[in-house]
C-alpha positions in Angstrom: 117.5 69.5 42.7 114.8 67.6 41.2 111.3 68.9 42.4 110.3 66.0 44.7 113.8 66.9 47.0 112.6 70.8 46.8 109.1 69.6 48.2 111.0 68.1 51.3 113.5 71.3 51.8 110.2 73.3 51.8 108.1 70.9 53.6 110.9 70.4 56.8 110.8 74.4 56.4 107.6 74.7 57.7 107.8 72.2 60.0 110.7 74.0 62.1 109.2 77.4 61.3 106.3 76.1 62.8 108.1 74.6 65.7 110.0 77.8 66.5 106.5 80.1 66.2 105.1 77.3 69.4 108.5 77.4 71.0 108.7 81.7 71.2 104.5 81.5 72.1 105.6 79.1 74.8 106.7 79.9 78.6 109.6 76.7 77.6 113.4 77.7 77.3 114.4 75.6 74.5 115.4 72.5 76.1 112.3 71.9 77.8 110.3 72.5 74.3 112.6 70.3 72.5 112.4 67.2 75.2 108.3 67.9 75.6 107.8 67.3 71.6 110.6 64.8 71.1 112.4 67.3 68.5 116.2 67.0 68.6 117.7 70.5 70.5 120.7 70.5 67.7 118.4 70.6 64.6 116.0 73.1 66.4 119.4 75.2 67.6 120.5 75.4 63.9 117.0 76.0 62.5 116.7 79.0 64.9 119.6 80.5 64.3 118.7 80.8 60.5 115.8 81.6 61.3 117.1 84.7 63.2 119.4 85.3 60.9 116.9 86.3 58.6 116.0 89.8 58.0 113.5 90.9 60.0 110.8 93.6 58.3 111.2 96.8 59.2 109.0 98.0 62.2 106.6 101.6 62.0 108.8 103.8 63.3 107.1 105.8 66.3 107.3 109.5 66.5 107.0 110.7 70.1 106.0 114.0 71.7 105.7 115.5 75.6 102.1 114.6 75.9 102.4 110.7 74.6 102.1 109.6 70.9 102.3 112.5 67.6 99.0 111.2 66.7 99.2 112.7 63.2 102.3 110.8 62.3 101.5 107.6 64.1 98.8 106.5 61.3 98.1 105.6 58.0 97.8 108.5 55.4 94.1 106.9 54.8 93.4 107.4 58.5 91.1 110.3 58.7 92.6 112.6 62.1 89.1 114.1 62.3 88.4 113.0 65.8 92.0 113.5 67.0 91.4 117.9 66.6 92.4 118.0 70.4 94.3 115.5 71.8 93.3 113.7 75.2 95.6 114.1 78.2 98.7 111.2 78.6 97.3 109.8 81.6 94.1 108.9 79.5 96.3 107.5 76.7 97.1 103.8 76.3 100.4 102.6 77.5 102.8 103.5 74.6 106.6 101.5 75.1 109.4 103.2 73.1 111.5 100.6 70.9 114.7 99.5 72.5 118.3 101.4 71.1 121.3 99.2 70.1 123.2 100.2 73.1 120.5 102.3 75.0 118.5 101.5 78.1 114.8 101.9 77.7 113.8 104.1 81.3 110.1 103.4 82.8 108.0 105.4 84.7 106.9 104.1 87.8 103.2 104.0 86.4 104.1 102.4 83.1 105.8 99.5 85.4 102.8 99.5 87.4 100.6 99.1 84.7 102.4 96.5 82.8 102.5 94.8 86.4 98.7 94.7 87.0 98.4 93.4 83.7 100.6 90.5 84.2 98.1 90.0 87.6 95.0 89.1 85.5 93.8 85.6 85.5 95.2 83.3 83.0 97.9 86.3 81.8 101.3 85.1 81.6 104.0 86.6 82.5 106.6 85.5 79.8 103.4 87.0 77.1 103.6 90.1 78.9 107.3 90.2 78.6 107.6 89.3 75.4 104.8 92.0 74.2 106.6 94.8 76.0 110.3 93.5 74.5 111.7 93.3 78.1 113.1 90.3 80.3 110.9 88.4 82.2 113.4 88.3 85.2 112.9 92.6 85.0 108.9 92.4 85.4 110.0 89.8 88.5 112.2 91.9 90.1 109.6 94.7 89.4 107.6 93.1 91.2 109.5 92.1 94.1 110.5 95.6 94.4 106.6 97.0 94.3 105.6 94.3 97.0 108.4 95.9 99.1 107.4 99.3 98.3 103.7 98.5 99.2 103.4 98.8 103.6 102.0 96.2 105.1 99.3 96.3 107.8 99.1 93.5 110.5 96.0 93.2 113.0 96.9 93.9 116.2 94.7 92.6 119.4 94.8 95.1 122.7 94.0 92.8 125.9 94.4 93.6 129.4 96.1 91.4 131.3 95.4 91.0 135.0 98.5 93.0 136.6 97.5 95.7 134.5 94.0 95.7 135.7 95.3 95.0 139.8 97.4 97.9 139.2 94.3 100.5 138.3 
């Protein structure tokens, strides 16, 4: 392979790496990306699936304890722990979401969902970012949220007149 063909191989590369960056940042399933930048859906398809293919790096691995996250074990050995000597309460802690099992079922508490839900609520948030940030399905923070609007009572205005048998009848 003479080094103007190499160029090319690296050069198209970067352009469907690039493409498939936009594409996972994007609320588009992959047809509608493909058709809105006039890239062919087979090429982007195969591209994909080596990109996936790939090794992935290793995440940090996350130690967890009763109270929320082993803060000791969660940083950097150049980290100083200084101003961790007692650690604050779970409920003041930032929302921590366990890494997904092959085979396992992550389980949220009620307030986690809540949380993640409200966050999903703020202007100009969207709720495939949130999903994908959190590593669940969109379709789960839906239904979350159709089952928190159910959950939530609803209060309707109601009006007391008196109609004229009722006052006859006094």
């Amino acid at each position: 392979m003479n080094e103007g063909e190499r160029r090319r191989v690296r050069h198209g590369e970067a352009f469907w790496r690039a493409h498939h960056e936009c594409w996972k940042r994007s609320d588009l399933n992959q047809r509608e990306y493909c058709a809105a930048h006039c890239i062919p859906l087979k090429a982007f398809g195969n591209w994909r699936a080596k990109f996936m293919a790939e090794p992935q790096p290793m995440a940090r691995k996350l130690l967890y304890r009763h109270g929320g996250l082993n803060h000791t074990l969660s940083h950097s050995l150049s980290h100083t722990l200084s101003h961790m000597a007692y650690p604050t309460t779970a409920a003041a802690s930032p929302l921590v979401v366990p890494p997904g099992r092959e085979g396992h079922r992550r389980r949220f508490s009620q307030a986690d969902r809540q949380r993640i839900l409200a966050e999903a609520e703020q202007p100009g948030a969207s709720l495939s970012e949130i999903a994908r940030h959190y590593d669940v399905d969109r379709r789960l923070l839906i239904r979350w949220k159709r089952k928190l609007a159910q959950s939530v009572p609803c209060f309707v205005t109601v009006e007391i007149v008196e109609t004229p048998s009722a006052a006859a009848a006094s």
